[in-house]
C-alpha positions in Angstrom: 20.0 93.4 -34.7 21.8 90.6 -32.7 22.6 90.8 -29.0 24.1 88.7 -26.5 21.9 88.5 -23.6 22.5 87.0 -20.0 21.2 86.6 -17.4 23.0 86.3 -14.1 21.3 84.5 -11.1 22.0 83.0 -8.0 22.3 79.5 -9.0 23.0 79.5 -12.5 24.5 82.1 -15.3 22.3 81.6 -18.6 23.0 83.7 -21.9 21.9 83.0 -25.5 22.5 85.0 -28.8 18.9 87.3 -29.4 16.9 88.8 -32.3 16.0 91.9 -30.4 13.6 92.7 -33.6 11.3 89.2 -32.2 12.5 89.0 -29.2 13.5 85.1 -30.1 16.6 83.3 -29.6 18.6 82.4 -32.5 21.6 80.2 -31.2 21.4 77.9 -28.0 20.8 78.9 -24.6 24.0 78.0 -22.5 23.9 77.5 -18.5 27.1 77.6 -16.6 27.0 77.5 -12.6 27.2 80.7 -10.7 30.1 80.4 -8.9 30.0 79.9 -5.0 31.1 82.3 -3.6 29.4 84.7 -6.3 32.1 87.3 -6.2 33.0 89.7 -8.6 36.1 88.4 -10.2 34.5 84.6 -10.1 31.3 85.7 -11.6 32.8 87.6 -14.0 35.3 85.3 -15.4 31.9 82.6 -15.6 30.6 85.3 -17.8 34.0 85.9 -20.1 33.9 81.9 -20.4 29.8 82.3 -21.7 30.9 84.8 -24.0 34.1 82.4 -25.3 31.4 79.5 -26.0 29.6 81.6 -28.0 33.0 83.6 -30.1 31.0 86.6 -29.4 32.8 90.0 -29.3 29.5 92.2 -29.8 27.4 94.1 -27.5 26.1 92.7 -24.2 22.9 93.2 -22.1 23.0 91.8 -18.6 20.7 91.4 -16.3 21.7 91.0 -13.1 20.6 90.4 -9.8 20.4 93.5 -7.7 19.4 97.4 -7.9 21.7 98.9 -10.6 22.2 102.6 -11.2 24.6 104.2 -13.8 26.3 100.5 -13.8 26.7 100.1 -10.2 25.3 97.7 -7.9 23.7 99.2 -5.2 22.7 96.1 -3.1 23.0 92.2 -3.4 20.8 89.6 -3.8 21.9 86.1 -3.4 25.7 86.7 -4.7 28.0 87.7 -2.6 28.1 91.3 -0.8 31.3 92.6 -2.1 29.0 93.7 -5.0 28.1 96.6 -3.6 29.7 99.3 -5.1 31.1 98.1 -8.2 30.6 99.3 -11.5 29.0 96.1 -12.9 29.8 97.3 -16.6 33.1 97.6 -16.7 33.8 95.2 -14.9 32.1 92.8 -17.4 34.0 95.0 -20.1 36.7 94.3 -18.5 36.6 91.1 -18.4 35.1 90.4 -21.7 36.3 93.2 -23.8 32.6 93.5 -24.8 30.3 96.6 -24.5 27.9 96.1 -21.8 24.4 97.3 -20.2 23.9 96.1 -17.1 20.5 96.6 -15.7 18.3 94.6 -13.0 17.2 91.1 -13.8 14.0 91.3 -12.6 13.4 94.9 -15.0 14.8 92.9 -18.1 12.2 90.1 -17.5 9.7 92.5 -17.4 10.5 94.6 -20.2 10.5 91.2 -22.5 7.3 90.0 -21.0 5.8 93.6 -22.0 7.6 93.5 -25.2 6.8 90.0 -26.2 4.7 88.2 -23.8 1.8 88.5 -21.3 2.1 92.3 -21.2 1.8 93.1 -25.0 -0.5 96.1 -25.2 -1.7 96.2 -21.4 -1.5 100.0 -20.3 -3.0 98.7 -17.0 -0.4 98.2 -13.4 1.3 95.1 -14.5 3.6 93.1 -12.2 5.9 90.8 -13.2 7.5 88.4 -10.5 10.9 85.9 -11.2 10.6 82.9 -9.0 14.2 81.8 -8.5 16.4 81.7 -5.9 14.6 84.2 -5.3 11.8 87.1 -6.2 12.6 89.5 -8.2 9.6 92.2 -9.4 9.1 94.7 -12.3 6.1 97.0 -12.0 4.8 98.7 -15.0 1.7 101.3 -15.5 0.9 102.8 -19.0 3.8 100.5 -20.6 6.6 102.0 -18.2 8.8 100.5 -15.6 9.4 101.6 -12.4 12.8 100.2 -12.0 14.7 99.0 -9.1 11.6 97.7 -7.2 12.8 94.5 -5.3 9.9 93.3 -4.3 11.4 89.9 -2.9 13.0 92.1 0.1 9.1 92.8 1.5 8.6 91.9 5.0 6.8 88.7 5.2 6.5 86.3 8.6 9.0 87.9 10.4 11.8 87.9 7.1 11.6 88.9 3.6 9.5 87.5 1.0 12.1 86.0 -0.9 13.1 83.5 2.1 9.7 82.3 2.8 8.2 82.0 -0.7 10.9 82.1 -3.5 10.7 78.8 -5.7 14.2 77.6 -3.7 12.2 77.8 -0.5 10.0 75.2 -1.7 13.0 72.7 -2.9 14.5 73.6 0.6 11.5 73.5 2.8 10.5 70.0 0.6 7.3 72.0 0.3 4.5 70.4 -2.0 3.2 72.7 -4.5 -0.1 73.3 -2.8 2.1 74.5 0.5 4.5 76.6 -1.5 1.2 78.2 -3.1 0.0 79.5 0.0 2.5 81.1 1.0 2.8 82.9 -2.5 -0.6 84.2 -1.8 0.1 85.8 1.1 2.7 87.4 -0.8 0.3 88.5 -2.9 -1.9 90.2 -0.1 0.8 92.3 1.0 1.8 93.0 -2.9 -1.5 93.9 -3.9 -2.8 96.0 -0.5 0.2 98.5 -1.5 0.1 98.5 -5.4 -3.1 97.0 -6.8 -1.9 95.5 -9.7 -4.3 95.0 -12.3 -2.1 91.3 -13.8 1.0 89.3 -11.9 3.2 87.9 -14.5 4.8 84.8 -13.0 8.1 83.9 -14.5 11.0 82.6 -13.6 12.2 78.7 -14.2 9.3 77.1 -12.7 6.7 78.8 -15.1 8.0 75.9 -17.1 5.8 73.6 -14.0 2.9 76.3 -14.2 0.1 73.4 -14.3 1.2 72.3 -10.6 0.6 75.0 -8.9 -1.6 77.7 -10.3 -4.8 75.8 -9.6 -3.7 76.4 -5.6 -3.0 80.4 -6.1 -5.2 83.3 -5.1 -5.1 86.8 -5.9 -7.3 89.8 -7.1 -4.8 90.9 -9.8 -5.4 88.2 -12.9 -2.5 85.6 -12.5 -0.8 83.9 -15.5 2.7 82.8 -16.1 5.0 84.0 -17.8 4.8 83.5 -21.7 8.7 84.0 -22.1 9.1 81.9 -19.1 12.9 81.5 -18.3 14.1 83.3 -21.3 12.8 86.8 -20.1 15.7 87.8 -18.8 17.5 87.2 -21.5 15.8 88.7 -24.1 15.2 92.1 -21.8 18.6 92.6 -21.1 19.4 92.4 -25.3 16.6 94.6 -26.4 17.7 97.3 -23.5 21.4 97.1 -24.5 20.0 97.5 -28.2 18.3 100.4 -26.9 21.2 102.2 -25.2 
């Protein structure tokens, strides 16, 4: 079965046509810009144009950034705030005339990590972390999810984890990797004092760059990154729409 997954971040809006049987990608991926402001009729008409690149008029998984419940955003996470309260899937439906399942972006990483990536056949705590703009988490024990976890809004150095220690920090902060390392381990500390994962699963766009940095990182959990790397999201969202 074929879905259209996407994947909707702060910086950029990435979807691509999935197998949800493999877990693999069988057209392009396509990137469009998240539009600043990332509001809900902007955002919305960036995903109606994603869908018109690829003629697509099927199902849609979304991931998206934010706790989601029945459809709804309950918070916002680098897009605007006016997301708050709206029914996410229909007003991708709406816009797109498509089916959709929207669902956290950080969850549908996760889930295709566990499906198809570092998790596959680990029953232990795993913990899988997006490094974007900025953190998203997805905790799993025994194979399930614990949804919804937002991870990235932890108090860390008098803020949240996500502004001291998401990959844009480093870009912004012109942090070298060793610098932007450290302050993902303290990250870690806190993580780990509270859940005591057994592996952290570190995805997001700069798993593509893992050799730079994981040398510099330190944590009890085993650390590896993400096999899916930037894709996760993707795929996730697909196989969970596949799944509704």
């Amino acid at each position: 079965m074929n879905i259209l997954g996407i994947d909707i971040g702060g910086s950029g809006i990435k979807g691509a046509v999935v197998d949800v049987s493999t877990g693999t990608l069988i057209s392009e991926r396509i990137k469009l810009l998240t539009p600043q402001p990332a509001t809900p009729a902007a955002v919305a008409d960036v995903v109606a144009e994603l869908c018109g690149r690829f003629d697509w008029h099927g199902p849609i998984g979304c991931g998206f950034p934010a706790v989601i419940s029945g459809g709804v955003a309950q918070t916002a996470a680098n897009i605007d705030p006016s997301w708050i309260g709206v029914n996410v899937e229909k007003l991708l439906f709406d816009a797109t005339g498509c089916p959709c399942l929207v669902v956290n972006d950080a969850d549908a990483a996760g889930i295709a990590e566990m499906r198809f990536g570092e998790g596959i056949e680990r029953n232990d705590a795993v913990l899988v972390l997006t490094l974007g703009t900025g953190i998203g988490s997805a905790l799993f024990y025994g194979g399930q999810l614990f949804p919804n976890l937002e991870l990235g809004a932890f108090p860390l150095r008098g803020g949240i984890a996500e502004h001291y220690a998401a990959a844009a920090v480093r870009k912004r902060d012109k942090l070298s990797w060793q610098e932007w390392a450290e302050r993902l381990n303290l990250f870690f500390g806190e993580v780990e004092r509270i859940f005591s994962p057994d592996l952290i699963v570190l995805g997001g766009g700069v798993s593509r760059k893992s050799e730079k940095y994981m040398a510099y990182l330190s944590a009890q959990a085993q650390l590896v990154p993400a096999r899916l790397q930037n894709q996760a999201g993707i795929i996730g969202a697909a196989c969970l729409m596949a799944e509704k």
